[in-house]
C-alpha positions in Angstrom: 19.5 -3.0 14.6 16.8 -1.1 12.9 13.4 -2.6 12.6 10.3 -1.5 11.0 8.9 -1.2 14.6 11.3 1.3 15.6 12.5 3.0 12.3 9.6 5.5 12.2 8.3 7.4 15.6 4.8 7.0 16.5 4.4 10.7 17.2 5.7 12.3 14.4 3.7 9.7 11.9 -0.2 10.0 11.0 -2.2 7.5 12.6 -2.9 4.4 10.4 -6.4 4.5 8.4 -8.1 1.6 6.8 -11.1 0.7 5.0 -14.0 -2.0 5.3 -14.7 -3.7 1.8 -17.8 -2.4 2.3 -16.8 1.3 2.5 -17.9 2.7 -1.1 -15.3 3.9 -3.5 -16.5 7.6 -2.8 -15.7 7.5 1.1 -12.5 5.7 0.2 -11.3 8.5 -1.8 -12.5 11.1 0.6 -10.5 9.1 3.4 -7.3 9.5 0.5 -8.2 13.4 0.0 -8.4 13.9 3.7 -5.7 11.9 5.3 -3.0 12.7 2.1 -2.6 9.3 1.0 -2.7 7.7 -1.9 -3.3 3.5 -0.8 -5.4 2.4 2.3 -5.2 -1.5 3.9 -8.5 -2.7 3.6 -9.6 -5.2 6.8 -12.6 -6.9 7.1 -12.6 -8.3 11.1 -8.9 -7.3 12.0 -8.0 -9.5 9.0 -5.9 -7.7 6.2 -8.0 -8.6 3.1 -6.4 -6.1 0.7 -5.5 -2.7 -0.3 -7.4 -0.3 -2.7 -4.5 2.6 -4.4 -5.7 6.0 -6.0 -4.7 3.8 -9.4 -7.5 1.2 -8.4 -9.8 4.0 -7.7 -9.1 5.2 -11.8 -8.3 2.1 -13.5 -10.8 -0.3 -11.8 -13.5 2.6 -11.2 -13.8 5.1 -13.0 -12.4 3.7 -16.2 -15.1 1.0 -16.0 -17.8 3.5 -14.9 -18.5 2.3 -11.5 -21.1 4.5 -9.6 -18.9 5.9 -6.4 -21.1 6.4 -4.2 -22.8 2.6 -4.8 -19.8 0.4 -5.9 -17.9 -0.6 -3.2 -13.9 -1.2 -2.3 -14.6 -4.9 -2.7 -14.9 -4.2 -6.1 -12.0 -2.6 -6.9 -9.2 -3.6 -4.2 -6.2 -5.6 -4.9 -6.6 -8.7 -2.9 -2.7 -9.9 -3.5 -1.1 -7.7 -0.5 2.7 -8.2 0.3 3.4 -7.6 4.0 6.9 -7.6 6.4 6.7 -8.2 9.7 7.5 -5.0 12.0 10.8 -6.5 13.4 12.3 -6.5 10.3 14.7 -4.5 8.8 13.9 -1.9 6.4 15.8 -3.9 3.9 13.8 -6.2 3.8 10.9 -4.2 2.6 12.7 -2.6 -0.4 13.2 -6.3 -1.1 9.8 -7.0 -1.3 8.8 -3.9 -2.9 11.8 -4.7 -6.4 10.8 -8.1 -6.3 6.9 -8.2 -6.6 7.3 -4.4 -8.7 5.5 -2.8 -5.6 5.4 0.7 -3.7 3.8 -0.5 -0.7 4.4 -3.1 2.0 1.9 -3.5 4.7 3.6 -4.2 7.9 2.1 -6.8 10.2 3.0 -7.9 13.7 3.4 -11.3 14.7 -0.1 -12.5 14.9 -0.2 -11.1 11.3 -2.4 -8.1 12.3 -2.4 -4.8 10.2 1.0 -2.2 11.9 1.5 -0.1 9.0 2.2 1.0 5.6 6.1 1.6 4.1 6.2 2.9 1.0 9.1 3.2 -1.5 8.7 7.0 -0.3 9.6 6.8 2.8 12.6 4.2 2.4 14.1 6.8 0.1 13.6 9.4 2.6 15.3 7.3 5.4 17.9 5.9 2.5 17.2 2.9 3.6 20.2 0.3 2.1 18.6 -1.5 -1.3 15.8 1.3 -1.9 17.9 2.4 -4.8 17.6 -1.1 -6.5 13.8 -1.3 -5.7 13.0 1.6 -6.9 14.9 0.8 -10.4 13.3 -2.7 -10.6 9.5 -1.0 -9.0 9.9 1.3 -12.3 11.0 -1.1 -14.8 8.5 -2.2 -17.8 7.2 -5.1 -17.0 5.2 -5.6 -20.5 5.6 -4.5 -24.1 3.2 -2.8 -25.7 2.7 -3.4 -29.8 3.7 -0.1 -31.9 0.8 2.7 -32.2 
């Protein structure tokens, strides 16, 4: 059986990056730039507190005018994480990912402590059973918008 553990080697994989809530916005996205990512977990003490996206970054940041280099993750993360355990199955991640409308799930081990990241990306890529549905229900509209 293929777990989340085992489905992705350790040396061929970058190694996982994180962010305090503290870290400002600016280092955040140089940590993005740097590492090729577009999401990092942010933990505060070994305890997953949240995540902060490239879409934060420009929604929650710059749209609202936030000073980079003095507004902090904190102030921008998403606090509602979804996370799998890493000996489950990679189905059980797309799961997660169509039901909550997500492209990421943080992977945790049993003492709940920060593994990983799978994204909708790399499900694909291992065509993982389900990431077809996930990504149909991850792109559907989830609001209407009224007529321009």
């Amino acid at each position: 059986m293929a777990t989340l553990a085992n489905s992705y080697d350790p040396a061929t994989c970058d190694a996982l990056v994180s962010v305090s809530p503290r870290t400002s916005i600016e280092q955040a996205a140089w940590l993005m730039r740097e590492h090729d990512v577009g999401a990092l977990p942010v933990v505060d003490r070994d305890v997953l507190v949240g995540i902060v996206t490239d879409r934060d970054m420009v929604v929650r940041g710059l749209a609202e005018r936030r000073d980079g280099w003095i507004s902090r993750v904190s102030d921008i993360m998403t606090t509602e994480v979804f996370t799998c355990r890493s000996d489950d199955e990679p189905h059980v991640a797309a799961m997660i990912m169509a039901l909550r409308q997500v492209r990421r799930v943080l992977v945790v081990d049993e003492a709940g402590r920060l593994t990983g990241i799978v994204s909708l990306a790399d499900l694909v890529r291992d065509t993982c059973e389900g990431a077809d549905f996930a990504i149909r229900q991850v792109s559907a509209p989830t609001r209407t918008y009224p007529p321009a």
